[in-house]
C-alpha positions in Angstrom: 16.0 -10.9 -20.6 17.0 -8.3 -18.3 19.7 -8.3 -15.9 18.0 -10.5 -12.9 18.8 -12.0 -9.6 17.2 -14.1 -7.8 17.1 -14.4 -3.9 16.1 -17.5 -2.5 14.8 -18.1 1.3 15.8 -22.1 1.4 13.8 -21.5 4.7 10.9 -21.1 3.7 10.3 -24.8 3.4 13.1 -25.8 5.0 12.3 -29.2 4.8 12.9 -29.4 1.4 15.5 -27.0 1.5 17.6 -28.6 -0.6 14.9 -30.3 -3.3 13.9 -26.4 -3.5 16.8 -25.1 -4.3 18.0 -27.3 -7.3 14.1 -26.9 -9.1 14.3 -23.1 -9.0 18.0 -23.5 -10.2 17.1 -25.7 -12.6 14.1 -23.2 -13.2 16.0 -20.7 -13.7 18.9 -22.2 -15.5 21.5 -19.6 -17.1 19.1 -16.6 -17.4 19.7 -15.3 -13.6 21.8 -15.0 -10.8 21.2 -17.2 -8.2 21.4 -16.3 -4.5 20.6 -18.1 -1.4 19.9 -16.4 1.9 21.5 -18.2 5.3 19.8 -16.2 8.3 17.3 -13.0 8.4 18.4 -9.8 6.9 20.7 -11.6 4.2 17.5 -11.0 1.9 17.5 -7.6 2.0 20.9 -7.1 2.4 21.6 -8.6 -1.3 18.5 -6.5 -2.7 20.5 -3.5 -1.5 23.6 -4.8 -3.6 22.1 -6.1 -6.7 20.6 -2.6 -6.8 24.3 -0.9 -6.6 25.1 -3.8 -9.1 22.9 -2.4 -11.5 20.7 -5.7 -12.2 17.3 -4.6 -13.6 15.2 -7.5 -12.1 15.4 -8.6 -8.3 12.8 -12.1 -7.6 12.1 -13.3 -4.1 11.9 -16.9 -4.3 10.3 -17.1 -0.5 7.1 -16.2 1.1 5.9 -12.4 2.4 8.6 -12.3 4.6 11.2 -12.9 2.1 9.0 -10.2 -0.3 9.0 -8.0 2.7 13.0 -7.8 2.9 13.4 -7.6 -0.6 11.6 -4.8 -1.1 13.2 -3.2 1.6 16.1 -3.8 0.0 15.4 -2.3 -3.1 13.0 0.2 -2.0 13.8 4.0 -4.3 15.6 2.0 -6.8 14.1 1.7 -10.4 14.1 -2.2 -10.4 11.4 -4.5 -11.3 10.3 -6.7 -8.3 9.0 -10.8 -9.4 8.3 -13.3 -7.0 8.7 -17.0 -7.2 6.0 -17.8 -4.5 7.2 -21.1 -2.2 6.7 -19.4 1.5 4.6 -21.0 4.3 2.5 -17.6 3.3 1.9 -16.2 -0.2 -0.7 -13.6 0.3 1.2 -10.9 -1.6 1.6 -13.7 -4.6 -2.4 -14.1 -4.5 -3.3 -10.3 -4.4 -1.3 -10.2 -8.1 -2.7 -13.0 -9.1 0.3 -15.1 -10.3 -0.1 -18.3 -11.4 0.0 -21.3 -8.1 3.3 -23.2 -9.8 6.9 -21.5 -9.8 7.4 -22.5 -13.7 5.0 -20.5 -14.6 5.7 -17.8 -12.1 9.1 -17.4 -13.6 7.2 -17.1 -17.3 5.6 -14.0 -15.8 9.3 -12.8 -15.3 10.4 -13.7 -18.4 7.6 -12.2 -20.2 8.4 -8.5 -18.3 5.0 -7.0 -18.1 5.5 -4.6 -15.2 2.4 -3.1 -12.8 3.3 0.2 -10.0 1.7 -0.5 -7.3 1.6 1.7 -3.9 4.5 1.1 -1.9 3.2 2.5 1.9 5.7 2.6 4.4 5.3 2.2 8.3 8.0 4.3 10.4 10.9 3.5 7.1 9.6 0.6 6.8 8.5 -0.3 3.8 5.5 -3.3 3.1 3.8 -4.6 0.2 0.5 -6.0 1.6 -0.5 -5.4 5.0 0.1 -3.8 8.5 -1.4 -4.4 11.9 -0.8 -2.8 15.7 -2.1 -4.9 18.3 -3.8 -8.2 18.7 -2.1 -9.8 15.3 1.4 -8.0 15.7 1.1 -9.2 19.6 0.6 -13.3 18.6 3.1 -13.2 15.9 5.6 -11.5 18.8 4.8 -14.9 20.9 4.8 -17.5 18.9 8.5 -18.9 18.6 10.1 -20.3 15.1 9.7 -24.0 17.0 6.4 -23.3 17.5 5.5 -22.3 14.5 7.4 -25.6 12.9 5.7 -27.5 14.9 2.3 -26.9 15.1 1.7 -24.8 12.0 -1.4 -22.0 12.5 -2.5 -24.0 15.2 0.6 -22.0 16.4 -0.9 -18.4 16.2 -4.1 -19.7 17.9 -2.8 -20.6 20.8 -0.6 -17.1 21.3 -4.1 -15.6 20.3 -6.2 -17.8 22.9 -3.4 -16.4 25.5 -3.5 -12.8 24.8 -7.2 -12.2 24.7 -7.2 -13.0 28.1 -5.3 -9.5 29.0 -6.2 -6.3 29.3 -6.5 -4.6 26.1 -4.2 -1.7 24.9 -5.7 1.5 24.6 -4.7 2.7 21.2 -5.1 6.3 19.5 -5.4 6.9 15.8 -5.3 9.8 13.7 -5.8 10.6 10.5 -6.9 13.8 8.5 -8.1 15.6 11.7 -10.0 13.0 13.1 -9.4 10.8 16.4 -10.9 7.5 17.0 -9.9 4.6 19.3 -9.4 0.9 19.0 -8.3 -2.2 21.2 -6.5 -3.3 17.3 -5.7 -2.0 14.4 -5.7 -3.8 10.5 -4.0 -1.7 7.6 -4.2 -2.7 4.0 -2.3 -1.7 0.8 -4.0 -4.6 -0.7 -7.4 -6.9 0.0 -6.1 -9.8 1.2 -5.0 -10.7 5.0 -3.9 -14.1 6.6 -4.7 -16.0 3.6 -7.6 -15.5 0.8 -9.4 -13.4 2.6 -10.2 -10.3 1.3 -10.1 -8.2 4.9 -10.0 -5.3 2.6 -12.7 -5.3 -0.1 -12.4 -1.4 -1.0 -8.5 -1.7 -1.2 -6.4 -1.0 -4.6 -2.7 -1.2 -4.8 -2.5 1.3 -6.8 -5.0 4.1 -5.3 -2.5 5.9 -3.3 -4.4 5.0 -0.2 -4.6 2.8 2.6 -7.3 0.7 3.8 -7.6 0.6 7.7 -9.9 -1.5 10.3 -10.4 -0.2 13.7 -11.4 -2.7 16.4 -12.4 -0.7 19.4 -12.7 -4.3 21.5 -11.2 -7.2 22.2 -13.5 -9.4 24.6 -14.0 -13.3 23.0 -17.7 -12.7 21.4 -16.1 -9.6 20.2 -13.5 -11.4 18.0 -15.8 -14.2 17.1 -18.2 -11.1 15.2 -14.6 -9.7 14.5 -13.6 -13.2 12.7 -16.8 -13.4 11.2 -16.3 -10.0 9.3 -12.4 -10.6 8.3 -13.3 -14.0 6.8 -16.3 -12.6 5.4 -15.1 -8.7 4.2 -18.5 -8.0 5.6 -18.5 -5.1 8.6 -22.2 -3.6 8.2 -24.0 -3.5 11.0 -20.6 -3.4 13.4 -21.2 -0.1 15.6 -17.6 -1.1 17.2 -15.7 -1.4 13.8 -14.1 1.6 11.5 -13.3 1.5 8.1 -11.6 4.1 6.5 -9.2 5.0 3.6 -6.6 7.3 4.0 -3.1 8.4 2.6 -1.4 8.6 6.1 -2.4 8.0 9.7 -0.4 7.7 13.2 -0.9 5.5 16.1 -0.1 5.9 19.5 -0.8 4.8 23.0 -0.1 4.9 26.2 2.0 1.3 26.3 4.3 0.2 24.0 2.1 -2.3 21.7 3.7 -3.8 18.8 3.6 -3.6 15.0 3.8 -6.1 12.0 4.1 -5.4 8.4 3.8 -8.4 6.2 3.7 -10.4 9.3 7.1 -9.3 10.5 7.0 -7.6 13.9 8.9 -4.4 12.7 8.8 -2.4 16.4 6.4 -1.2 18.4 3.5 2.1 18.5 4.4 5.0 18.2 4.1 4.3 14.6 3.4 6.2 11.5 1.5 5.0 8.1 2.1 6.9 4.6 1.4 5.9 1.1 4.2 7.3 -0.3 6.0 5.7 -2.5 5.7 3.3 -5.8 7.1 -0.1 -7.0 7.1 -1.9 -9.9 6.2 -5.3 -10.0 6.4 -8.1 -12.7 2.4 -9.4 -13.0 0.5 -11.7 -15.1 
């Protein structure tokens, strides 16, 4: 097996922390490096070493947010990238299809079949899965870490219910000559968004080209028809909704409105989107 490390987000079901860790050591026994991350940025942070350290094989044992660093991390190296899916959210883990257990996840890694994917990046920011400015970057900004332990998605429902109730952010977007305008904008390097829902359904990731939703309003039956199409991947017949593939597009507005990658709040609009770069993976 090749040189691996693997960097594990205890967090990421932090109560089990501790059960967690000992079944991915044991999982991964003598074959791997094991190291545990202690506060955000620690993820990325030993990506960027094990890259100068010359191991061949960096896993994120975590959820997207733990992939997100990671990559991040390693981003420009030659390394293989596996994940060991045990986040709150795996929707990066889905979009490869890799098995639901972390046993067999880790037989994907030992087995070292490799897939490049598209690896986009949003202002140096690199992502694996998605991007949004707007109404999803905005409720992820609001809800707090207690919140979010608390009440679970229920969490991101309430900071939604509170937000719709503003006035909406005018928001520019440009791509290949052309100018449209939105209240929110989704970006997709893969299908999926929020779960198994394929937002997405012309996306590849590995077309060289991104996937992107324009809302152009925000009002409540607006996002109930807006809901209706993400769950469904269904926008025909939506006058107020563009979808478009591109390799690059920028965003701006008059306000500063924030941005998410992976659903991380990265920073806030201006922002640009490229499809850039490549990344190889460990798949089924």
């Amino acid at each position: 097996m090749l040189k691996t490390i693997v960097i594990l987000n205890p967090a990421a079901r932090s109560e089990r922390a501790v059960d967690l860790s000992r079944k991915i050591e044991k999982i991964v026994g003598p074959d791997a490096l094991l190291s545990r991350t202690s506060k955000e940025g620690d993820a990325r942070a030993f990506a960027q070493q094990a890259v100068r350290d010359g191991f061949q094989q960096i896993v994120a044992a975590g959820g997207d947010g733990t992939i997100n660093e990671v990559v991040n991390g390693m981003a420009g190296s030659s390394a293989r990238l596996g994940i060991l899916p045990v986040g709150t959210m795996n929707v990066f883990a889905a979009e490869l299809g890799l098995p639901k257990s972390i046993e067999e996840c880790w037989e994907v890694i030992c087995t070292g079949i490799t897939r490049t994917i598209d690896l986009p990046d949003a202002g140096g920011h690199a992502f694996v899965q998605m991007a949004g400015v707007g109404f999803d970057a905005q409720a992820l900004k609001e809800t707090t870490r207690d919140a979010k332990r608390n009440l679970g998605p229920l969490s991101y429902v309430i900071s939604a219910a509170q937000i719709i109730a503003r006035k909406t952010p005018r928001l520019v977007v440009q791509s290949g000559g052309t100018v449209r305008e939105g209240s929110f904008v989704l970006i997709g390097n893969g299908r999926y968004y929020g779960g198994p829902f394929a937002v997405f359904p012309n996306a590849k990731i590995d077309d060289g080209l991104l996937d992107v939703l324009v809302f152009k309003n925000l009002s409540h039956l607006d996002l109930v028809r807006y809901l209706q199409g993400i769950l469904f991947g269904n926008y025909d017949g939506m006058s107020d909704v563009d979808y478009f593939q591109t390799e690059s597009l920028s965003i701006t507005s008059e306000e500063e409105v924030p941005v998410e990658v992976d659903g991380e709040v990265i920073g806030s609009s201006p922002m640009k989107f490229r499809c850039v770069s490549k990344l190889r993976v460990l798949t089924p």
